[in-house]
MARTORNU-63795 format. One record per residue (C-alpha): z, y, x; residue number from 1. Coordinates in steps of 0.2 Angstrom, whole numbers, always signed. Layout:
# residues N
R      Z      Y      X  pos
R      Z      Y      X  NUM
...
# end
This chain:
# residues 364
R      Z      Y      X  pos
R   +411   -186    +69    1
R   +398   -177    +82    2
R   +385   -187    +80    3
R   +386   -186    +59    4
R   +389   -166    +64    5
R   +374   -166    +72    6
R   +365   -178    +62    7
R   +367   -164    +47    8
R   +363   -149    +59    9
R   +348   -157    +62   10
R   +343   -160    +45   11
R   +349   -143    +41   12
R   +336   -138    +55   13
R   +321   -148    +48   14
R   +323   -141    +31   15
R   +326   -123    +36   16
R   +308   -128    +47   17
R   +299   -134    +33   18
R   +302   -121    +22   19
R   +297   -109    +33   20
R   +281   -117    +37   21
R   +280   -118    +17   22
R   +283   -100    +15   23
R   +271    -96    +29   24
R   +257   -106    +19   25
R   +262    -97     +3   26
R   +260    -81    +13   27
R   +244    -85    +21   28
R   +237    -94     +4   29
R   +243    -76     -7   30
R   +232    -66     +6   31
R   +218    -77     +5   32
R   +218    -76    -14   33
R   +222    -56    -14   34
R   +206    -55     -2   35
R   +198    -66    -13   36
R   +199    -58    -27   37
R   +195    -39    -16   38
R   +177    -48    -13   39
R   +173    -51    -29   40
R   +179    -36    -37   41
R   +169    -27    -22   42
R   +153    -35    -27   43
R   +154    -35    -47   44
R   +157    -16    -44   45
R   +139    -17    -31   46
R   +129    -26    -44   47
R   +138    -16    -58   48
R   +129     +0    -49   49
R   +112     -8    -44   50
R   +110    -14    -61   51
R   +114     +3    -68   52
R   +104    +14    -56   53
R    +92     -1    -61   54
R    +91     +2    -80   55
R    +94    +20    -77   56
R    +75    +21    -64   57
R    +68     +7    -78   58
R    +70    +19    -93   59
R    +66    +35    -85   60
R    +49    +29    -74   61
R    +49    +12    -78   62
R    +50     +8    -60   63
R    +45    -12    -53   64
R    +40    -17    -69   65
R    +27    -29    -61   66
R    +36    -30    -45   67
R    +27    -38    -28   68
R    +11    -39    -36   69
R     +5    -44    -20   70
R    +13    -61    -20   71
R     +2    -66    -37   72
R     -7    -83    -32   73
R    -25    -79    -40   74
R    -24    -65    -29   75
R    -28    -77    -13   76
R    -18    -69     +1   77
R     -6    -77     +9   78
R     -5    -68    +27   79
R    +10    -63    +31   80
R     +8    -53    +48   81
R     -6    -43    +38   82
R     -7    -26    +46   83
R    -17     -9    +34   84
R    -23     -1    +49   85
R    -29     -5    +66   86
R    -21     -3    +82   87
R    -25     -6   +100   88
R    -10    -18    +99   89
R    -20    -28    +87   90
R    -37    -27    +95   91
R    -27    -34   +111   92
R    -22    -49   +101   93
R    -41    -55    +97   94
R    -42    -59   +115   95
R    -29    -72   +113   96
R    -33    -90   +109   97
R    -30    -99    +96   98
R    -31    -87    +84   99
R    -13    -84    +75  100
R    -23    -85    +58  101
R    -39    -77    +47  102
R    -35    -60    +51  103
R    -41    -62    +68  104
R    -54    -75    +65  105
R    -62    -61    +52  106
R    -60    -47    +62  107
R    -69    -58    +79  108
R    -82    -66    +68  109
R    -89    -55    +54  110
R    -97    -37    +58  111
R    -95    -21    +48  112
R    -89    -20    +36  113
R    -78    -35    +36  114
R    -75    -38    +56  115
R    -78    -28    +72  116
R    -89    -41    +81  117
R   -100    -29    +90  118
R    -88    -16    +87  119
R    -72    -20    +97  120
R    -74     -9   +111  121
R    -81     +7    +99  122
R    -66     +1    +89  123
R    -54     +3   +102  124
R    -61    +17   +112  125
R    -58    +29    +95  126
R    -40    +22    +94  127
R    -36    +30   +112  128
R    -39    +47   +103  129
R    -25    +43    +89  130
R     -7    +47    +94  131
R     -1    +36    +79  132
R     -8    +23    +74  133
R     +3    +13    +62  134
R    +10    +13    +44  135
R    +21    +28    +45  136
R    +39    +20    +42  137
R    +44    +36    +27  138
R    +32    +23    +17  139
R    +43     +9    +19  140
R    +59    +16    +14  141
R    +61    +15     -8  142
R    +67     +1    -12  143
R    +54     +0    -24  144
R    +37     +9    -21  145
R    +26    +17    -37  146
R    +11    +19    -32  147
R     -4    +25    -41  148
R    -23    +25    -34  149
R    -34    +39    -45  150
R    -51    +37    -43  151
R    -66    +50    -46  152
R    -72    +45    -64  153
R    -75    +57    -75  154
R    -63    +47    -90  155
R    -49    +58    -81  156
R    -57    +74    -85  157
R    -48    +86    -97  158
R    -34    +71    -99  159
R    -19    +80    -92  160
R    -11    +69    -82  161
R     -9    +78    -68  162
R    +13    +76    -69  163
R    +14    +61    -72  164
R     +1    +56    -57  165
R    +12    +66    -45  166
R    +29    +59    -52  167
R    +23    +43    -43  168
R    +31    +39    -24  169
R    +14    +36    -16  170
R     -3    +45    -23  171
R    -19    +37    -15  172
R    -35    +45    -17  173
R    -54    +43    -12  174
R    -67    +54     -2  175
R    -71    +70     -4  176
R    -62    +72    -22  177
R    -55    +89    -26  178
R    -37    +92    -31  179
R    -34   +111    -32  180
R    -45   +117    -48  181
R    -42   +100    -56  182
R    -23    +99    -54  183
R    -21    +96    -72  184
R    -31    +80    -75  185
R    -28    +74    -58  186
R    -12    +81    -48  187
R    -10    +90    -32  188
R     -1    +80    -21  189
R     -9    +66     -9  190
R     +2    +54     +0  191
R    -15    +45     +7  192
R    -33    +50     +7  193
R    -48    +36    +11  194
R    -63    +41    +18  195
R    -78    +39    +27  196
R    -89    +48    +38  197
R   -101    +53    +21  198
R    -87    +58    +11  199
R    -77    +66    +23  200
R    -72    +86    +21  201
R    -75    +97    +36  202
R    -55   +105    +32  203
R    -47    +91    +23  204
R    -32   +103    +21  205
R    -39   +113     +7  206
R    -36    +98     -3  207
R    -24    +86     +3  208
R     -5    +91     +9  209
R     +0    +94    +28  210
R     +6    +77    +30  211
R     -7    +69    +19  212
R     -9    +53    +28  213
R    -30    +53    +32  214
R    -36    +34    +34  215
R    -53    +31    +39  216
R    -64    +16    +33  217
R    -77    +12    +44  218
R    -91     +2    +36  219
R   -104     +5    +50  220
R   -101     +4    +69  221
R   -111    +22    +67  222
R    -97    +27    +60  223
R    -84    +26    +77  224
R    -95    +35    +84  225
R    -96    +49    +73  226
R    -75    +49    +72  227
R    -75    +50    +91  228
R    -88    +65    +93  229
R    -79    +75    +78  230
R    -62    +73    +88  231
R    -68    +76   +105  232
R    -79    +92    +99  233
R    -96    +84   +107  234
R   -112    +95   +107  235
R   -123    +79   +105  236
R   -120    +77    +86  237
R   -124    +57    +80  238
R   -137    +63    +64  239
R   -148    +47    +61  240
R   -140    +33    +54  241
R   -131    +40    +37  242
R   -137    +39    +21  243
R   -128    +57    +19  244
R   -127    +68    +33  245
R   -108    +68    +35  246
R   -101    +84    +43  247
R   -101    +91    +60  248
R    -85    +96    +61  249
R    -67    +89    +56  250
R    -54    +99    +58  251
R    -39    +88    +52  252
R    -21    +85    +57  253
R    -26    +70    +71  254
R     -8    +64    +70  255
R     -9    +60    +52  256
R    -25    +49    +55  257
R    -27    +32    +56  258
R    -40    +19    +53  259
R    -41     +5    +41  260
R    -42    -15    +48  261
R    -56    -19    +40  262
R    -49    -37    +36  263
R    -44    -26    +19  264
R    -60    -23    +14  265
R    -65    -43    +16  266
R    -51    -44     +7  267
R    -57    -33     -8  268
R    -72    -40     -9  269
R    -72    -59     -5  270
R    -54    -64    -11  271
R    -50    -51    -25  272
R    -69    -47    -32  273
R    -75    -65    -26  274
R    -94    -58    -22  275
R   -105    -70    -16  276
R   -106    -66     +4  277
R   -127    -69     +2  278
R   -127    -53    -12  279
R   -124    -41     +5  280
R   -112    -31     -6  281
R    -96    -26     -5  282
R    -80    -18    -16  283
R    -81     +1    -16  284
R    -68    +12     -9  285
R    -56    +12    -26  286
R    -57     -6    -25  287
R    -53     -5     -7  288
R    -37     +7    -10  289
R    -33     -2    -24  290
R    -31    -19    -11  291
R    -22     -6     -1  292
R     -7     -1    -14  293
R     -5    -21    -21  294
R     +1    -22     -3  295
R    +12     -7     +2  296
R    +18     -5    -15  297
R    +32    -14    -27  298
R    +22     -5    -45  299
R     +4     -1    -44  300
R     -4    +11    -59  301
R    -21    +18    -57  302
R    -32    +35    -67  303
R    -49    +38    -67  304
R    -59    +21    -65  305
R    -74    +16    -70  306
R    -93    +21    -70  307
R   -103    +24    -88  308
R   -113    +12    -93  309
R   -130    +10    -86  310
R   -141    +17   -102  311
R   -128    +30   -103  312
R   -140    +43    -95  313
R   -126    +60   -102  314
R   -109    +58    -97  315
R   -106    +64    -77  316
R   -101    +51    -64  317
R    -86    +62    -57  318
R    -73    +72    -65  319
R    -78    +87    -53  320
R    -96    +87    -56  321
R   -111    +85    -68  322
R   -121    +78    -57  323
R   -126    +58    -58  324
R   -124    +46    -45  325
R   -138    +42    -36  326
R   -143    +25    -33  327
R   -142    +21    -16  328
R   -121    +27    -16  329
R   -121    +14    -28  330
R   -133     +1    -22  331
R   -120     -8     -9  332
R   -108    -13    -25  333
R   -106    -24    -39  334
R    -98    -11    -53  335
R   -101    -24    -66  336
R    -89    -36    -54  337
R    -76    -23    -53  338
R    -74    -16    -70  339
R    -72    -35    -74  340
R    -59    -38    -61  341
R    -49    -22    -65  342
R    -48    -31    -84  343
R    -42    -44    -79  344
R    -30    -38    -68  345
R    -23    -25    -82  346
R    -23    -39    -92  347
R    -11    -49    -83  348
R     -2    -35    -78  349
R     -3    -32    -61  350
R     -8    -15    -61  351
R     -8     -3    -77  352
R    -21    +10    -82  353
R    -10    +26    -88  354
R    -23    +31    -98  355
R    -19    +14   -110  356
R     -7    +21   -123  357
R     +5     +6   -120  358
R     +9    +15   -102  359
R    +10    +29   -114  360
R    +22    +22   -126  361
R    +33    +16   -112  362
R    +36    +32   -103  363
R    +38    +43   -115  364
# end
């Protein structure tokens, strides 16, 4: 009678076990499906937003419509540790062996204005006057960059595009070009300004912003020298040597200078225009800053390209002057290479001309 008492207890036991065990499961089962179902509903609710804020930037600026351009085979570049300006980090690094890729190989190997050869040391010597010398990181930051390089043709002239050149994110543009009486056609703000030692301004404030990023091209070793003596204030001003005599003075914000590797201007030329490297010429500074923006940026757009054809002897070269171009600023370049190239890119969509009326037509 004990032994069948216990026998029934025992069962009794077990069951009251199980079903606790089962309950348990349910338990643990019901909060893995409630959590379950918190995910998902947290993440149709994130891409509910991203798409919206998505179609809502795509209608009104028509943001990353050709986005990573950069990555487009038939552009030839493949380098991912590419850096836009030099740094004495960088020149360091050539002293290593092997070489981590082409980068360093170009930059060891070819002179000015492809590589720095015989120009290491000049090279590095002007770095040590720059307190910053990389890609500021507030350039990095949108999750999708438009940016939009306006050149100095005279096609922009009385087109009135100055708002929607300053409604892009970053605004690149070249040399000694003026902003202030021309903000109409062209703008008035300047995320980043090229230039070299000929087209430099002796107070790049009066048209460029305070923090204006100024970035040197150096296509000369003359040209390091005459960067160094304009920072340091030297009497013995560098004056043979320049097809222009650049100024003796720079009084720019030193902080917001930097110096571009000349790998980009290989780049330009060799992988991007595809110039014969026996011509001896190489892509012009829009060309250059164009190379620059397919990196940095997500949407690239461009305003005032292109030179008049060569019997046109009446239409100005620049949209701030009358004057022509002289030859031997022209000389070093193939315009009938770029214009080509820029075709061909617009054609296929990787950067878009706002003067075209289907940018026109699409933000409207």
């Amino acid at each position: 009678m004990i032994a069948i008492r216990w026998v029934v207890h025992g069962d009794s036991m077990n069951a009251r076990s199980i079903a606790g065990r089962l309950f348990f499961a349910f338990f643990q089962w019901k909060n893995l499906v409630m959590w379950l179902c918190v995910g998902l509903c947290v993440q149709s609710l994130y891409f509910s937003v991203m798409n919206s804020h998505e179609s809502h930037t795509e209608k009104h600026l028509g943001a990353c419509r050709r986005r990573f351009v950069w990555r487009k085979p038939f552009l030839g570049r493949f380098d991912s540790h590419w850096k836009p300006f030099l740094t004495s980090k960088s020149l360091c690094s050539l002293m290593d062996r092997p070489f981590q890729g082409e980068l360093e190989e170009v930059l060891w190997f070819h002179k000015l204005p492809f590589g720095l050869q015989s120009s290491v040391l000049s090279a590095f010597a002007t770095l040590q006057l720059l307190p910053q010398q990389e890609l500021p990181g507030s350039f990095g930051r949108l999750w999708c960059q438009r940016c939009i390089v306006v050149g100095n043709g005279y096609s922009i002239h009385g087109q009135h595009f100055g708002k929607m050149i300053d409604s892009h994110h970053v605004i690149i543009r070249l040399n000694d070009a003026p902003v202030k009486e021309h903000k109409k056609d062209v703008g008035e703000r300047t995320s980043i300004r090229l230039f070299f030692p000929e087209s430099a301004l002796p107070n790049p404030l009066e048209n460029n912003d305070n923090d204006t990023l100024m970035v040197f091209v150096p296509f000369k070793p003359l040209d390091f020298l005459w960067l160094r003596e304009v920072l340091l204030k030297t009497r013995n001003k560098t004056k043979v040597g320049f097809w222009r005599q650049p100024p003796r003075e720079w009084n720019g914000n030193v902080s917001q200078l930097r110096i571009l590797n000349p790998y980009l201007t290989y780049e330009a030329t060799y992988k991007l225009l595809q110039l014969n490297a026996s011509s001896g010429r190489y892509a012009t500074t829009g060309i250059i800053a164009l190379n620059l923006a397919l990196h940095m940026c997500q949407e690239v757009n461009i305003a005032g390209f292109g030179y008049p054809g060569n019997h046109d002897n009446t239409t100005p070269i620049h949209y701030y002057n009358t004057g022509r171009s002289r030859k031997k600023e022209l000389f070093q370049h193939n315009i009938t290479a770029e214009r080509n190239w820029l075709l061909k890119m617009i054609e296929s969509g990787v950067i878009a001309d706002i003067a075209s009326p289907s940018f026109q037509a699409q933000n409207s």
